[in-house]
Each structure stands twice: as structure tokens, then as C-alpha cells.
C-alpha positions in Angstrom: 47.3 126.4 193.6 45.2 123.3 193.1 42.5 123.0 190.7 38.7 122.4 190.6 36.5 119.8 189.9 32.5 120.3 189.3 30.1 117.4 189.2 27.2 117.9 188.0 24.3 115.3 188.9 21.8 115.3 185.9 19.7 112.0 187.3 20.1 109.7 190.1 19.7 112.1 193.1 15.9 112.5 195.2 14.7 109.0 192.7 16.1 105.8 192.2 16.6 105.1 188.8 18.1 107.6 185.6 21.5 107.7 187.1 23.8 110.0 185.3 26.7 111.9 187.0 28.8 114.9 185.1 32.7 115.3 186.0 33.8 118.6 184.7 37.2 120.3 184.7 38.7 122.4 182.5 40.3 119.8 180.4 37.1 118.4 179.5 33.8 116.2 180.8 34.1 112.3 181.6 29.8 110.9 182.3 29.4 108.4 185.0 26.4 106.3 183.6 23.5 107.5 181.9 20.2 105.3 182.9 16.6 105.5 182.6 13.9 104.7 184.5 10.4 103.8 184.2 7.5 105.9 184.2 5.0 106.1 187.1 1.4 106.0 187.4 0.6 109.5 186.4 3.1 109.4 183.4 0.4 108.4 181.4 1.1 106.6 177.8 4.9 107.3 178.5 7.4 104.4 177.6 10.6 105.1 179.4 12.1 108.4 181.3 15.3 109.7 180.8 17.6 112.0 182.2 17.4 115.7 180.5 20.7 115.9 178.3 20.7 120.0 177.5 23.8 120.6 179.7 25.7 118.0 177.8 24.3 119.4 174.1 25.8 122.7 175.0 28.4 121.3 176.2 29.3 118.6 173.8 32.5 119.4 172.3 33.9 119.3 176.4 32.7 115.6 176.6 35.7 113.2 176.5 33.9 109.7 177.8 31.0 108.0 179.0 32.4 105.3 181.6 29.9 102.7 183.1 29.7 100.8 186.3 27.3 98.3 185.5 24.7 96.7 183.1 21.6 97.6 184.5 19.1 100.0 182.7 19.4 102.4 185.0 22.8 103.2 184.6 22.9 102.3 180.8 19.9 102.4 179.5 19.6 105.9 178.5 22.9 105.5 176.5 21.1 105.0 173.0 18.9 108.3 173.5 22.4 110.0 175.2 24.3 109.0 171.6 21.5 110.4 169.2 21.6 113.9 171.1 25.7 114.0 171.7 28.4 113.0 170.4 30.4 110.7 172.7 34.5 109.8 171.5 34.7 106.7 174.1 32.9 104.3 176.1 34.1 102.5 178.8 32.8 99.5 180.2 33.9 96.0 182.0 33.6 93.4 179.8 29.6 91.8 180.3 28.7 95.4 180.4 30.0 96.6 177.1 28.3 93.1 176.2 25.0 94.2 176.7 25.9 97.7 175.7 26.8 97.0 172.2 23.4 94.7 171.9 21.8 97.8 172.5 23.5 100.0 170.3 23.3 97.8 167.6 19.4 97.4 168.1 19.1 101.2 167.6 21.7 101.4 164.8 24.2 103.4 167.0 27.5 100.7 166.9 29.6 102.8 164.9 28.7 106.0 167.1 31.8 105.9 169.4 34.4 104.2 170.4 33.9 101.1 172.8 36.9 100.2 175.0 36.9 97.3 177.8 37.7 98.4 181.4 39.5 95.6 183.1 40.2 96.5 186.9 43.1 94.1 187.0 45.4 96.0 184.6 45.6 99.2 186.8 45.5 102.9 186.4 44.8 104.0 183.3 44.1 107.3 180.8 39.9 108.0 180.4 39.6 111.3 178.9 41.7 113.6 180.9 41.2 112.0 183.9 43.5 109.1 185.4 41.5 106.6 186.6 41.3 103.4 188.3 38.2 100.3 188.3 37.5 98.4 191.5 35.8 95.3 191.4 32.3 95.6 193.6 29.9 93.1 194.1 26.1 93.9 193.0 23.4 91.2 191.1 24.7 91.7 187.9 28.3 90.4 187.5 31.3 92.5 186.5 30.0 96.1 188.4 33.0 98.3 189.6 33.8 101.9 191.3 35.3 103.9 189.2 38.2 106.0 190.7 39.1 109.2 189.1 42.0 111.6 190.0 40.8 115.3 188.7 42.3 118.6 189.8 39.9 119.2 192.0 40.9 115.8 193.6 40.7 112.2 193.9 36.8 111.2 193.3 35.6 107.6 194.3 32.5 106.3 192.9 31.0 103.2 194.2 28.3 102.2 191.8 25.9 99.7 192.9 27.4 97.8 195.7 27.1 95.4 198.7 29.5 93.6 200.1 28.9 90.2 199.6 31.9 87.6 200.9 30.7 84.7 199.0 29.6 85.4 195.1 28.4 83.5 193.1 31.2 84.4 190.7 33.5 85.0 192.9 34.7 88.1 192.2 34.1 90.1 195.9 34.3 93.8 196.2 37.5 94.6 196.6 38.2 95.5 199.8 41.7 95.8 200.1 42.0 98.0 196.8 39.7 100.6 198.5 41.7 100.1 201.7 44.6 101.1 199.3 42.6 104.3 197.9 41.9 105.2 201.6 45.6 105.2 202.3 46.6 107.6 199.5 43.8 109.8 200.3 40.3 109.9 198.8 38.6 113.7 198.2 35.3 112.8 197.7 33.0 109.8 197.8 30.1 109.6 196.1 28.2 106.7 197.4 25.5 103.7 196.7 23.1 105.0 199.1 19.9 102.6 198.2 19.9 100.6 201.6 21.1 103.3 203.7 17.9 103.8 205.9 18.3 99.0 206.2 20.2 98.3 209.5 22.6 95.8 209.5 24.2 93.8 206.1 22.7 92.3 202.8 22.4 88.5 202.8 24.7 86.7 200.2 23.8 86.1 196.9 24.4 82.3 197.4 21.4 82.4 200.3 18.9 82.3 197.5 20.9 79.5 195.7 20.4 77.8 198.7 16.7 78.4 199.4 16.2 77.3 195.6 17.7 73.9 197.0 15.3 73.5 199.5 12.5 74.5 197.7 12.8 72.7 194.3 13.0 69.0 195.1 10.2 69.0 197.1 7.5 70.3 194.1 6.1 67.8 192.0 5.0 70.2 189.7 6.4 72.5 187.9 8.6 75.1 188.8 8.5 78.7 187.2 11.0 81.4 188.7 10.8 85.3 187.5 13.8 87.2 188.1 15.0 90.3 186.5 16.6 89.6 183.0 19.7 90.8 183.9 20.7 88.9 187.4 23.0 86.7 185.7 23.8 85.2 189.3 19.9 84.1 190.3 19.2 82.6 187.1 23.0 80.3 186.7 21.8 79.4 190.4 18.2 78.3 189.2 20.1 76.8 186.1 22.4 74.3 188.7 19.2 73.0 191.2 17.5 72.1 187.5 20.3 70.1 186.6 20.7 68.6 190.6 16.7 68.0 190.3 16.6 66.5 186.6 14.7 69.2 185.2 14.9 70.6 181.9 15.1 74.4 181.9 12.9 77.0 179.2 13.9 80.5 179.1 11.2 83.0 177.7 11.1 86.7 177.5 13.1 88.0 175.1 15.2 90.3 176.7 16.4 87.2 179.2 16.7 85.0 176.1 19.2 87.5 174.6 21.2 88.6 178.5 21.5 84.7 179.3 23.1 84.5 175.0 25.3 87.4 175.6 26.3 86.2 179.4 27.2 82.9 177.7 29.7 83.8 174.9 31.3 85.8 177.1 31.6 82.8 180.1 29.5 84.5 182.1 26.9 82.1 182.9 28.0 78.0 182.3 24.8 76.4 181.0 25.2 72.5 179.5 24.0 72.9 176.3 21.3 70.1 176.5 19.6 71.4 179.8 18.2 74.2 177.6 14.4 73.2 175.8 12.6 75.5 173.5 9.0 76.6 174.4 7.2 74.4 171.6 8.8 71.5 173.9 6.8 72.3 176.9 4.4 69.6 176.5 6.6 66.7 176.2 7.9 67.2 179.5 6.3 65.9 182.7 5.8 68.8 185.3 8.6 67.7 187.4 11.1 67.5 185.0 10.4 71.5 184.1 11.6 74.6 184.9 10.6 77.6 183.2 12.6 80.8 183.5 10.9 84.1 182.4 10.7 88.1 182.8 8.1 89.7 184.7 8.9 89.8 187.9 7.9 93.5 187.9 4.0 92.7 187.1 5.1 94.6 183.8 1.4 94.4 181.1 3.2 92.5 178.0 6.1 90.3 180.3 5.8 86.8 180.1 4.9 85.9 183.4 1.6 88.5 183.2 0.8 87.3 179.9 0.8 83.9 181.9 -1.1 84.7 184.7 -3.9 86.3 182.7 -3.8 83.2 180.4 -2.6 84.8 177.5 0.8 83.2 176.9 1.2 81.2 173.5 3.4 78.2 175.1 2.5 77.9 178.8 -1.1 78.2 180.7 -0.8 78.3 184.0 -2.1 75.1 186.0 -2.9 73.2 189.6 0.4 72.2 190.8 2.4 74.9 189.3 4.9 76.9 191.7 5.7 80.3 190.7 9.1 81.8 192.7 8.9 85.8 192.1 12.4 86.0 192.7 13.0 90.1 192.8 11.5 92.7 194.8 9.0 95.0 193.2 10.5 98.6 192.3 8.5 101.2 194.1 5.5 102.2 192.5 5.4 98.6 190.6 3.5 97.2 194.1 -0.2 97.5 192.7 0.8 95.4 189.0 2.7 93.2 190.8 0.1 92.1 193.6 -2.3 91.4 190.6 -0.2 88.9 188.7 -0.2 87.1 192.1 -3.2 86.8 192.4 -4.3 86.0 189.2 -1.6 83.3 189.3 -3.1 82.3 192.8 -6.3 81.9 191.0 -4.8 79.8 188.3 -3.7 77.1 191.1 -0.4 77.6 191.4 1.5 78.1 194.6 3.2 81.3 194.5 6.4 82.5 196.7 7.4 86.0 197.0 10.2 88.0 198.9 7.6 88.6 201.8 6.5 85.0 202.3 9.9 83.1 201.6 13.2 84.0 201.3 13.7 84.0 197.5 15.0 87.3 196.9 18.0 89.7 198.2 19.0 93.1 197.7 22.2 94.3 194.9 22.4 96.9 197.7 24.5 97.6 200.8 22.5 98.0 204.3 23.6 100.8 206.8 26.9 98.3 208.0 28.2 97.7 204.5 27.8 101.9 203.7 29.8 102.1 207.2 32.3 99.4 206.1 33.1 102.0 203.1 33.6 105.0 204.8 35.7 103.3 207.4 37.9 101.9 204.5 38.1 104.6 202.1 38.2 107.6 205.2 36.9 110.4 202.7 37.4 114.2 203.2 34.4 114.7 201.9 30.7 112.9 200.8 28.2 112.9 198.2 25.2 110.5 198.9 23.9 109.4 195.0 21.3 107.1 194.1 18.4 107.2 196.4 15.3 109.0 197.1 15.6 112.2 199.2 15.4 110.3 202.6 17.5 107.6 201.5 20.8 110.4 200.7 19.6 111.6 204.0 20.2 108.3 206.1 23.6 107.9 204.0 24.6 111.2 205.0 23.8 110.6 209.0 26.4 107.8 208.1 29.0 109.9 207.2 28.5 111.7 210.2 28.6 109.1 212.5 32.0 107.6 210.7 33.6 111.5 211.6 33.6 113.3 207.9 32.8 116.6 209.4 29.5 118.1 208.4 30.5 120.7 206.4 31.7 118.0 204.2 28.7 116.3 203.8 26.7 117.7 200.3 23.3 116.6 200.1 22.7 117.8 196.0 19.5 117.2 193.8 19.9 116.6 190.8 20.6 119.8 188.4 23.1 120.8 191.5 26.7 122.0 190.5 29.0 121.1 192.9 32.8 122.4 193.5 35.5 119.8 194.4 38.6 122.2 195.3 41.2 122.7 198.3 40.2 119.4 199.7 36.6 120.9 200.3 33.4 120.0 197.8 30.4 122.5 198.3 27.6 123.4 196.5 28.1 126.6 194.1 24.7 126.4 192.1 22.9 124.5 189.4 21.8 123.6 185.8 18.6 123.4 184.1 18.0 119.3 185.0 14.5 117.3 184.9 13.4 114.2 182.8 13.0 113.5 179.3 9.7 111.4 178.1 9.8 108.8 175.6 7.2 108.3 173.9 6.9 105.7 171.1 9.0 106.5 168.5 9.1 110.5 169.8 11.6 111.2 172.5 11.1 114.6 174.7 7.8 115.0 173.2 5.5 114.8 175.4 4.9 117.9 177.4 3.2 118.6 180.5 0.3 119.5 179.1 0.1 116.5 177.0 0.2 114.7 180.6 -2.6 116.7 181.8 -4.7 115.7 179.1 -3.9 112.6 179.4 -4.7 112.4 183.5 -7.8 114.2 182.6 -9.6 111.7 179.4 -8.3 108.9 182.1 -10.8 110.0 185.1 -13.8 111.5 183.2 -13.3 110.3 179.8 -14.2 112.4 176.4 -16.8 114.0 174.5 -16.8 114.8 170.9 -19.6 117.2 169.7 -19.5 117.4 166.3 -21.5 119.9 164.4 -21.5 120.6 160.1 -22.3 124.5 159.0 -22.7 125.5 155.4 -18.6 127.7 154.5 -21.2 129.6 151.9 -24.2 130.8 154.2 -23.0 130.0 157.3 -25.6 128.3 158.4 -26.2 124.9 160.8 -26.4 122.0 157.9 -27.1 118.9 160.3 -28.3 118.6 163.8 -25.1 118.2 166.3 -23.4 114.8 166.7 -22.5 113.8 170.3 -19.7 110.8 170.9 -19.3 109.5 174.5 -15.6 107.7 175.3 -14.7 106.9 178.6 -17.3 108.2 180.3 -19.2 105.1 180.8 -22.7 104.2 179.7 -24.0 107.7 179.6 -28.3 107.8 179.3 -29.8 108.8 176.0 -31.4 111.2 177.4 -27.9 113.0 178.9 -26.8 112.9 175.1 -29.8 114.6 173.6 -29.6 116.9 176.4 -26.0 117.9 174.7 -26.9 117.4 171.7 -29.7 119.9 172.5 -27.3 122.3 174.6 -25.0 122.3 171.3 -27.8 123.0 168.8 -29.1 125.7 170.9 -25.5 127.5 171.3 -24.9 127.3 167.4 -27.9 128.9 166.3 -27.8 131.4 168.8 -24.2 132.1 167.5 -24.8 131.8 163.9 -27.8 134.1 164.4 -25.8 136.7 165.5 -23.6 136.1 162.8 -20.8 134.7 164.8 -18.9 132.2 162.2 -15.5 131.6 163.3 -14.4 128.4 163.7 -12.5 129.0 167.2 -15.5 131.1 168.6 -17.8 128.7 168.1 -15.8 126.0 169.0 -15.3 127.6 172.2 -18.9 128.2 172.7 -19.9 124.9 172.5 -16.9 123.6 174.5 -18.0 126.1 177.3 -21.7 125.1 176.7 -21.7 121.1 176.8 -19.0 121.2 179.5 -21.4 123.3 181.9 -24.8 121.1 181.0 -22.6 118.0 181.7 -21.3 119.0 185.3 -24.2 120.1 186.3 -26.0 116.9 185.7 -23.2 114.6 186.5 -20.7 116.3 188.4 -18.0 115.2 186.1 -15.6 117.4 184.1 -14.9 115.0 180.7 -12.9 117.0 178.5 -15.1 118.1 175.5 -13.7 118.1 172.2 -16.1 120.2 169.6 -15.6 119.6 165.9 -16.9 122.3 163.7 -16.8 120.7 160.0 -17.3 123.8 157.3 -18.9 122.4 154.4 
């Protein structure tokens, strides 16, 4: 009899972003990416999110690998955090990937952690873990993204990654269509697709449209040009790089993480950049405004990126001026809209003409529409199919796919993340779950903030704080100075609101300490109840009161 297979989604699935995927068998664990994402409006003072790793802690002596599809922080930025919790033997990775991998690792003192060993599709099947598996070139807008192709007991499990299928790339490296056609001949299990697009009729425009647009656009500016793209689309910004040179501009990079991807893209012939076309930021001023391009981060409206800094006039090396034309060449990741809608306009203010993906054609999708999905299941014919990466509704359009290309629906799994589902007898069905959720960094901290350091948080950000501070004798118990009130947040309250509470807190101490109530809790309790009461009945608002009781 055959074996099983569980996979085990721990991010990725109902959310876009912190994709991490578990492949379990008896012989051991391999991890499909482990990414992060960024935290949303009401994830207040929280740096990045991450996927929760306590399956993999209590499971750590199972785990054999950690392979990755792609260089995006999504899929690999969680990686640091992943290594400080678990121990991982291997990691596998194409070769710009583990580029930008070990940077990473290095930057958080984790090189020596585990081993790091290049996948190269080219060379064929080989071991990973206990798993045999295969790489299959796909195009995204990062270069060297691939499936990864595993053969478990439970079956044969494809994994697309990030994909669309994209017949002219900039690098030309395509997806590889005829190696999946290959998979689909010998039989493919289970799919777990890419299914970002899915609900986007027809196909993704080439990457080379933008190059194009940035042809047409360019020469005809007199002033300068400044393009924001995310850091890591290697392709956009060697496209940017070649009109500069066809246009005689000189080309600044700033931001530091784009400084370091476009370094680490470059060593590795990634990107082809003549060595003179590059100017430092301190340059700037020597150049006339049609011989510049400036390349930067910020595309995502994000407070300390260089482009914000920019349009807020805050940038050391570049104010931005009447002529100027800003390309915002990246589409705003969902919940991003508001920040990003402000650095336009604040640019727009500034003078300079700004073009965006909904007023000129200067962005497209990594992602497959609804055709390139179809073109996949046609190809690979797949008993069964796991929708990944997407919002609920997203999964929910990929699955209507599967359908429609004749997987049966039985065979059709729509999980969440947490779900444990069973690969075995050609059939994959859910069977349960595991604890799953997200992980908060926080500064330095990592899982430490709780939800009800969130709640706080929500709450001093709509009605601000109070702090009542009031100073009793430890020896008689008795009130030594009248009550302190400190308003934060709460606007300009009146003087007379404050002597109110400081009134309203003198009145509750003495009536406490006459009764000779003198614990610290009680009375901080009293007051809290006290102030809180006064304040929403003259103001309607609930500021979260913080008494102080100092024993002296």
C-alpha cells in the first residue's frame, strides 16, 4: 500500500503574504518558503508579521530542508526569525535567491546556521531531504523563481510558486512549459497553485511592455526622471537602467535595500549595468535635469522610503521640483492604498508630474490571470488541487478553475492556513488542523506583542491618555500633594476639564484614605473608575486613564 503525504499550510492561505507550506511524511519535513508580511492598519507599532512557527519547534528534529521559490520577502523573509526558533540542516535556493538570502542571514548573524545549497533546474532530479525533487524554471518579477516538484509517498506534489507566463522575459528564462508538460505526462497528484490573479480574466502583459512604455515616456521629459519600483524587480529597474543609457542620462540608485539587491544582482550577472552610468547622490547637482535618472524605494508610500522622504521634502540629496516626473512603477499592496495616494499628492504638490499604474501603463503583475492558471492545469492535468497564496475569494476563483478544467470536485481542497491536509491513494482531503496564526515583531522583540497590547494600542490611538498622578505619605497614609493630571493625545483639553479631574481624583482619595483604604491597587482602581466616568460624561470620550499612586 502507498503512503501518505500531509501538508500543512502555516501562512499564505485566506492573505497574501507570509507564505509558508509544511510537507510531512514519515521520513521527515521539507518547508516550502517561509515569508512575512507587513502589518496592517490596526497592527499598531508592529514592524513585520510572521507566520506562527510552534508546529515546526515541536516538530524540529522531523525538519530536513527549507527549499525556496523565490526572493521576495514574502516567501523568504521570515527565514531569519524561522532560523533563531529551529534548527534547519539545508537550504535550498536558485542561485540570485540564495544571493539575497545569505545577505540576510549575514545581517542577523545567522550564516553559519545551516547549510546553503544552490538549486539549479537544469541539472535534474535530485535528493532534498527525503524527498526527490525536481526545479522548473517559472517566470515572475524577480529573476531565477521556480516550482518545486517533489515526489512523496503520498505522491507527486507540484508547486508553482509565483508565476505567469510571460513568452518574452526580460532575461529570457520563460516558464517552462514543456517540463511541466513532461510532469503532466508522468502524472502529477497534487497541485498547489499561484492563485493571486485568479479572480483577472484573460493573461498578464509581458514584462518587456513596461520596458517599452519607459521608451516612450522618457525622451520626451526634459526634466528629470525618478522611477520607484520595488527593490527587488531586478527586471524593471535593468529596463530603466537601458532607456537611461539610450536617453544619455546618468542613473542614482537610493534606498538602501535597492542599493544592496541591484550589488548582489550584479556579482552574480544578474543585472548588466556599465560601470560609469552609475552616479552617487552627492553628484546630483552637477547634472542637468535631463541627463538624470534617479532610481529609489518607495513605491509602497512606506513613512522612512526614499521616495516619501522626498515628497515630504525630507530627503538629504534630492528635493523634489517643477519639471520633475515621478514613474510609480508597482502596484500598491492592499491596505498600502491610503500611504500611497498621499506621497502622490504631495509629489503633485511639489510640481512634478506623476504616473501611476491607473493613469499609464508603467506597471504589470508577477502574477498569472485566470488563462495563464488555465494554461497550468491543462498542462500539468492534476488529480487533485490546492489553491495557495491568495485571499479567501481569490483560492475560491482558482478553485472554480480547476473545475472548469475537469479535476473533479472532490479533488478540489480549499484549506486555511493551520489546515492538515492528507495526500494518499491518489486523493488529498482535509483530516484536521494545527494551532496556526501570526507572529508580531516588534522592535527588537519578536512574538511579543499580544492582543491586548494591540488593544491598548487601538485604544491611546482614538482617545489618547490620561495620567493622574497622586503622592500619599507610606507612614500615615495620608494624601501629601494635590493630584497631578497629564493629558496626551487627547487634544487641547480646557483647564477647566483638568481641574475638574484633578478635583474628581482628590475627592476619591480622601474619601478612600478616610476610610482607611491604602492599597495601592484599590485606590488605583478608584481613581481609574472615577476620572474615567467624569471624563465621558463631559466629553463622550473613553481615553484610557493611567493613575499613578507614588508612596512616599
Amino acid at each position: 500500500m502507498a503512503g501518505s503525504t500531509r501538508l500543512i499550510p502555516l501562512g499564505g492561505l485566506g492573505e497574501v503574504g507570509k507564505n509558508m507550506m509544511v510537507v510531512e511524511s514519515d521520513d521527515g519535513i521539507v518547508v516550502i518558503d517561509a515569508g512575512l508580511s507587513f502589518p496592517r492598519d490596526e497592527h499598531l507599532g508592529v514592524d513585520l508579521v510572521l507566520p506562527d512557527f510552534s508546529y515546526l519547534q515541536d516538530h524540529e528534529s522531523d525538519i530536513r530542508a527549507v527549499v525556496l521559490t523565490h526572493g521576495h520577502e514574502d516567501h523568504v523573509g521570515a527565514l531569519p526569525y524561522l532560523l533563531r526558533e529551529v534548527r534547519v540542516p539545508e537550504i535550498w535556493a536558485t542561485g540570485l535567491t540564495l544571493g539575497l538570502v545569505k545577505s540576510k542571514l549575514d545581517e542577523h548573524g545567522l550564516l553559519k546556521d545551516a547549510e546553503l545549497i544552490e538549486a539549479v533546474p537544469e541539472d535534474g532530479p535530485t535528493q532534498l531531504g527525503p524527498y526527490t525533487a525536481e526545479f522548473v524554471r517559472m517566470a515572475h518579477s524577480i529573476p531565477d523563481a521556480v516550482a518545486v516538484v517533489l515526489d512523496t509517498p503520498g505522491g507527486r506534489i507540484v508547486h508553482t510558486g509565483d508565476y505567469k507566463i510571460d513568452h518574452t522575459p526580460v532575461d529570457g528564462f520563460r516558464t517552462d512549459l514543456g517540463a511541466l508538460a513532461d510532469l503532466g505526462n508522468r502524472g502529477v497528484d497534487l497541485l498547489l497553485g499561484d492563485s493571486t490573479n485568479a479572480e483577472r480574466p484573460g493573461v498578464t502583459q509581458s514584462e518587456r511592455t513596461v520596458g517599452e512604455v519607459f521608451r516612450q515616456i522618457i525622451p520626451q521629459r526634459n526634466g528629470r526622471i525618478l522611477i520607484a519600483s520595488f527593490a527587488s524587480n531586478v527586471h524593471r529597474v535593468q529596463q530603466a537602467i537601458d532607456v537611461a543609457l539610450e536617453d544619455g542620462r546618468k542613473v542614482c540608485l537610493i534606498g538602501r535595500s535597492l542599493r544592496k539587491n541591484v550589488n548582489i544582482a550584479r556579482n552574480l550577472g544578474y543585472i548588466d549595468v556599465p560601470e560609469d552610468l552609475l552616479v552617487k547622490p552627492d553628484v546630483l547637482p552637477e547634472l542637468r535635469p535631463d541627463e538624470t535618472m534617479i532610481l529609489c524605494t518607495g513605491s509602497q508610500g512606506e513613512p522612512m522610503s526614499a521616495l516619501t522622504r522626498m515628497a515630504f521634502n525630507d530627503h538629504q540629496h534630492v528635493q523634489i521640483e517643477e519639471g520633475d516626473t515621478v514613474i510609480i512603477s508597482a502596484k500598491p499592496v492592499p491596505g498600502n492604498e491610503l500611504r500611497v495616494h498621499d506621497t502622490i499628492n504631495r509629489l503633485a504638490k511639489s510640481g512634478a508630474e506623476v504616473l501611476h499604474q491607473e493613469i499609464a501603463p508603467v506597471h504589470v503583475s508577477g502574477h498569472g490571470h485566470a488563462e495563464e492558471l488555465r494554461t497550468i492545469l491543462a498542462v500539468l492535468r492534476p488529480r487533485n488541487v490546492m489553491p495557495v497564496h491568495g485571499e479567501f475569494r481569490m483560492l475560491a476563483a482558482h478553485a472554480r478553475l480547476a473545475r472548469d478544467a475537469g479535476v473533479d470536485a472532490n479533488h478540489i481542497v480549499l484549506a486555511e492556513n493551520g489546515s492538515v491536509v492528507e495526500l494518499a491513494n491518489g486523493r488529498a482531503e482535509l483530516v484536521g488542523a494545527v494551532e496556526s496564526g501570526a507572529t508580531f515583531v516588534d522592535g527588537l522583540g519578536v512574538g511579543d506583542v499580544q492582543d491586548v497590547a494591540l488593544r491598548d494600542r487601538r485604544h491611546l490611538s482614538e482617545d489618547g491618555v490620561l495620567i493622574v498622578v497622586v503622592t500619599v505619605g507610606s507612614q500615615n497614609g495620608r494624601e501629601i500633594a494635590a493630584p497631578e493630571v497629564i493629558a496626551r493625545g487627547f487634544g487641547e483639553p480646557e483647564a477647566s476639564l483638568l481641574d475638574e479631574a484633578r478635583d474628581e481624583a482628590e475627592r476619591t482619595i480622601e474619601e478612600l484614605l478616610g476610610q482607611n483604604v491604602t492599597e495601592l491597587k484599590l485606590l488605583q482602581e478608584h481613581i481609574h473608575d472615577a476620572v474615567g466616568r467624569l471624563i465621558r460624561e463631559r466629553t463622550g470620550r473613553r481615553p484610557m486613564i493611567l493613575p499613578v499612586v507614588l508612596e512616599v
